[in-house]
N, C-alpha and C positions, 0 to 999 in steps of 0.2 A: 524827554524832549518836548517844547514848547512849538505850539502851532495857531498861527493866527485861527481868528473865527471863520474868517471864508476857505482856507485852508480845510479844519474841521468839515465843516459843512462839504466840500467838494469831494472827500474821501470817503461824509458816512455814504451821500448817495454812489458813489461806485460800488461799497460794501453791497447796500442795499440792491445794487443791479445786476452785481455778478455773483454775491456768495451764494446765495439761497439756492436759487435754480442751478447751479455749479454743481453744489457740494449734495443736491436732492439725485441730480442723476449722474453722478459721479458712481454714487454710492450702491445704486440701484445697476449700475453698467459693469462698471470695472472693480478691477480687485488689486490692491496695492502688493509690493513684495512682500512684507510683511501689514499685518493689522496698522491701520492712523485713525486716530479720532479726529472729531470736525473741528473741537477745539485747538488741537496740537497742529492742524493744518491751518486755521485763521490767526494764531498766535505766530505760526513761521510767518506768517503773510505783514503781518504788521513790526516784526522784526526787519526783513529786507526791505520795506520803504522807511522805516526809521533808519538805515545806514544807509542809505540812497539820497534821502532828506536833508541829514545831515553835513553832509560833503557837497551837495550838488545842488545847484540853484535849477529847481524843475519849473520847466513855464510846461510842459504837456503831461499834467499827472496819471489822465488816462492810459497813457504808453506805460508808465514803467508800473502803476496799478495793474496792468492783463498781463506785463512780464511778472512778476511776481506771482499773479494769482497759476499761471502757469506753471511756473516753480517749485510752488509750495504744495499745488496739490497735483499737479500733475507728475512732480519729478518723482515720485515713488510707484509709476508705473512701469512695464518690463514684461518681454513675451512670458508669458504663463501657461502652464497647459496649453501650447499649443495657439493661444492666443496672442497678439501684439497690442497688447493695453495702451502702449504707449502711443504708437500708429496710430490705432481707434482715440482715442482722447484727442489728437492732436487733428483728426477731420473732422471729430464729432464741436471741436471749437472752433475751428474756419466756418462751422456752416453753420453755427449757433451764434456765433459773437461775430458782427462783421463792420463795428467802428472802426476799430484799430484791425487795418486789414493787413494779413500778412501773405509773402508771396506764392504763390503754387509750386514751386520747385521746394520738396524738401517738408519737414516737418516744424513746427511752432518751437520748437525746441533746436532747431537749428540758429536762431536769431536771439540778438541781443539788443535793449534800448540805446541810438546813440542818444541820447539827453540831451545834449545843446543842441542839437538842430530836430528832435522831436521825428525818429523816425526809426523804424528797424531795419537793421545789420546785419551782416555775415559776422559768426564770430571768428574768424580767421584774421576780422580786421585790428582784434586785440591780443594778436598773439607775439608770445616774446620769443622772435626769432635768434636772438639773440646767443640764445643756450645753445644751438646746434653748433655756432663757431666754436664753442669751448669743450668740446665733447674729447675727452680722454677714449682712445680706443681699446688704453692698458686695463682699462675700471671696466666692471661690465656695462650693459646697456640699464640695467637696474639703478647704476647708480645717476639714472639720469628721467629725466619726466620732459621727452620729446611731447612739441606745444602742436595735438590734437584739435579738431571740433569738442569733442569728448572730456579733453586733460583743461583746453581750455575755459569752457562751461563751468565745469566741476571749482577747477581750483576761483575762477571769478566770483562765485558765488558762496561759496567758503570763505573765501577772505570779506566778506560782505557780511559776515553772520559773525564771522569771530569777532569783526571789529564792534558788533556791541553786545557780545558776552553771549552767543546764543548757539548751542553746540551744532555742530552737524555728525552724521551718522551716513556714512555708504556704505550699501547693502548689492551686497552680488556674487555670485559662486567663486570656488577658487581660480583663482587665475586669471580671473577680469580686468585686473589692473588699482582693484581699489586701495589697495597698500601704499603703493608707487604712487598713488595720487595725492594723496594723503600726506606722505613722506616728502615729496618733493614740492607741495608747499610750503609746509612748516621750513624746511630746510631753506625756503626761499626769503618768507617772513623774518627768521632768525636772522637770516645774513644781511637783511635790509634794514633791520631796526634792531637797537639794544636792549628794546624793550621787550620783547619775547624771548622767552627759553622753550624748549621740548623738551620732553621725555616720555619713551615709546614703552608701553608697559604691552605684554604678551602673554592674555590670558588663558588656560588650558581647561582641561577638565577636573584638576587639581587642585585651583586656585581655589582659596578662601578669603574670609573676610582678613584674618589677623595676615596672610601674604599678602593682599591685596595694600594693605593700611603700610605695612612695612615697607611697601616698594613706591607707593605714593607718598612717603615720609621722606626719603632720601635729597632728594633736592629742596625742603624744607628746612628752615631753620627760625628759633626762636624771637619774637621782635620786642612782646613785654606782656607780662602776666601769663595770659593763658593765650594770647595771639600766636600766632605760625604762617610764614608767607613766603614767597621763594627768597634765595639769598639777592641782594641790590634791592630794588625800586619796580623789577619789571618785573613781568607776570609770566608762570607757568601754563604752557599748554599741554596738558597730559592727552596722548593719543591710547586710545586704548585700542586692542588688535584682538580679531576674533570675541567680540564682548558678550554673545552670547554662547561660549564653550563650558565657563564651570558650572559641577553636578549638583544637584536637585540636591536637598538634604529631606530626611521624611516630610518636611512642612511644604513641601513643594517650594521651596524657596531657595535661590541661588544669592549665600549670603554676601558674596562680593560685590553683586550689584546692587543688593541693599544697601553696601555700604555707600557706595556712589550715588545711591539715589540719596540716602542721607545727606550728604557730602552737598549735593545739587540744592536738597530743597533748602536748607540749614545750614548751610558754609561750618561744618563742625563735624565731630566724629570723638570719642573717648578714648582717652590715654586708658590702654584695660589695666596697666599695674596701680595708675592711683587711684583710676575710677575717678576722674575729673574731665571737663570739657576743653575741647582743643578747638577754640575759634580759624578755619581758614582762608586767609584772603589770598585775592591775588593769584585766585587758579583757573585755568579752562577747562573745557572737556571736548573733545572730538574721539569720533568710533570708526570702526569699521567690523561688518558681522559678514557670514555666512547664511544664507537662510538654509538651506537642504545638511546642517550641521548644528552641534550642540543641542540647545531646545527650541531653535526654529524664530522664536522669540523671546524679547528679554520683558521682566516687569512692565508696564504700560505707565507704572507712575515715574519710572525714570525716561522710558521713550519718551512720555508728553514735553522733555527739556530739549528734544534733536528735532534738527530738519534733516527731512529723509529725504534722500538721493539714491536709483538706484541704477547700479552700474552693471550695465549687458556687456558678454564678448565685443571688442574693438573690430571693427568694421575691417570687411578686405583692404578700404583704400585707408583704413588708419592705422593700421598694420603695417600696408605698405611705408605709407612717409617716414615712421616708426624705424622701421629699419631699414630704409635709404638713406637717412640721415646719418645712421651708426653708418654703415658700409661708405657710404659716399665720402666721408672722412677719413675712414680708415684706407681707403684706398685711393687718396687724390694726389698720394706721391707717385701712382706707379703710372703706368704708360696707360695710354685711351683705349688700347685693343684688351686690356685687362680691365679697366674701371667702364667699357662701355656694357661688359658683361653684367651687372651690379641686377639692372632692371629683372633683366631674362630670369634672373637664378632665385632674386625675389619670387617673383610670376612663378614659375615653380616648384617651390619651397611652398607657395600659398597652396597651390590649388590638390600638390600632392597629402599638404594638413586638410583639406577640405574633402577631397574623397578619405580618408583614412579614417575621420569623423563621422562621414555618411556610412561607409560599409562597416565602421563595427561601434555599433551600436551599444551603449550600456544598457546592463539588465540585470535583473537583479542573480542572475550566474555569472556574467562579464562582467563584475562592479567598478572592476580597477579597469574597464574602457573608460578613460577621462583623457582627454584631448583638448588643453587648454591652450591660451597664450604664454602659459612655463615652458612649454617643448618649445613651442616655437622659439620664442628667444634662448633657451640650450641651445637651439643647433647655430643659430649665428653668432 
């Protein structure tokens, strides 16, 4: 993408005013979910204002400039040990950066640039209410991505990264939501344009390079010579699921993701019967990993291709709307002395998951104490 000279000039000085001192005590402070290099966090950074650029006539580049630099390096923060990285990063930049001043209620990551008027937002103000009228109560509640603070953020900024080829990656324990996130964008993408396809690939401990190649070949077909691209004109999105689960082979190397890293750096990979190359266009990548499973982390030369996003347990009050939404649906035929119950039983359900988490504790003899957001939605 093409940028006027004063343009240039306007973006290397923000570079120049926020990465250095950012990215020196960033580093020095906090700890991301998994390991980021400083290049892989200033290359996501100049990926969301090239699809920001592109689409949007910005008259205030400083606003959507500190959203970004927020994004990029601060969204791979998340309580750790005990600590709230995230919290700390987001006072430690209200009280370090105070151009673009953002509001005291809430954290930097609660808001979003609106662009034409040059000022930050709730992001609730771009949420597609729209899904809760269509909610099937026969289908589970999985098969739906109720529009969070949380679901909101995530999939905004995903669809801003895909659209100019740049992958995303979210990282969070089981039963966070990051599947469902994930899933319920693509699904949304697919259904809005004919120009995306999915396919959800689910990687184990078992996976290798030749199953890996095999199952990323399927929606693949021949176009001339040695090319290979989705079938029509549009582009493949492969999600990959659990990307860091398959095992180590003696070289320390988990060769499925070498092949992806190949696949990433090379758009190619080899036909192993003829021993020839297989040029491939016209494909994406989006992940989603476990950090506390598999090897914790995956290669660093295929991470440096993802913007890291990392996703914590969903808040009491995102829970709640979560499943008011399912319940309030499902029960808006029956009488008000039955649907005025909806609230109470929620409140209850929460807060008896909330002491059951507090008093039994995982350890390494209670292992199987895990108390996520899967129960919760079993029981509703």
């Amino acid at each position: 993408m093409k940028y006027d000279e004063g343009r240039k000039k306007e973006l290397q000085g923000l570079f120049d005013k926020y990465i250095p001192d950012t990215l020196f005590y960033c580093k020095k402070t906090f700890l991301h979910v998994i390991p980021q290099t400083d290049i892989c966090m200033v290359m996501a950074i100049c990926k969301l204002l090239e699809s920001i650029f592109k689409t949007t006539d910005v008259k205030g580049p400083e606003y959507v400039f500190v959203f970004a630099c927020i994004w990029c390096i601060g969204g791979g923060y998340i309580e750790k040990d005990g600590k709230d990285y995230k919290k700390e990063f987001s006072n430690w930049w209200k009280d370090k950066w105070k151009v673009i001043k953002f509001p005291s209620k809430g954290t930097v990551f609660d808001y979003y640039v609106d662009i034409e008027n040059s000022k930050l937002d709730d992001w609730s103000k771009i949420s597609n209410s729209d899904i809760i009228n269509t909610i099937d109560t026969s289908k589970s509640i999985s098969s739906y991505t109720i529009p969070t603070v949380d679901t909101i953020s995530a999939s905004y900024l995903m669809n801003q990264f895909i659209s100019v080829n740049h992958s995303p990656i979210l990282v969070g324990q089981a039963g966070c939501g990051k599947t469902q996130i994930i899933k319920g964008l693509l699904t949304e993408i697919c259904s809005k344009s004919d120009t995306y396809q999915q396919q959800i690939i689910n990687f184990n401990f078992y996976s290798d390079a030749n199953l890996a190649q095999m199952i990323l070949e399927q929606n693949l077909e021949k176009k001339a010579g040695r090319l290979y691209a989705p079938k029509g004109t549009g582009k493949l999105i492969y999600f990959v699921d659990d990307l860091n689960m398959p095992a180590r082979d003696p070289y320390d190397t988990q060769n499925a993701i070498a092949l992806l890293r190949q696949h990433r750096d090379y758009e190619h990979w080899y036909d192993k019967s003829k021993l020839t190359l297989k040029d491939i266009k016209n494909t994406q990548l989006c992940a989603a990993m476990n950090p506390t499973a598999g090897s914790f982390i995956v290669n660093p030369r295929l991470q440096r291709h993802f913007w890291l996003l990392a996703v914590g347990m969903p808040e009491q009050s995102s829970l709640s709307i979560i499943y008011s939404a399912y319940l309030n649906r499902h029960f808006s035929k029956f009488k008000g002395t039955v649907s005025g119950e909806i609230g109470p039983i929620i409140k209850a359900t929460l807060t008896l998951h909330s002491e059951v988490e507090r008093n039994f504790r995982k350890t390494a003899q209670n292992f199987h104490y895990e108390f996520n957001v899967r129960h919760l939605t079993n029981v509703f």
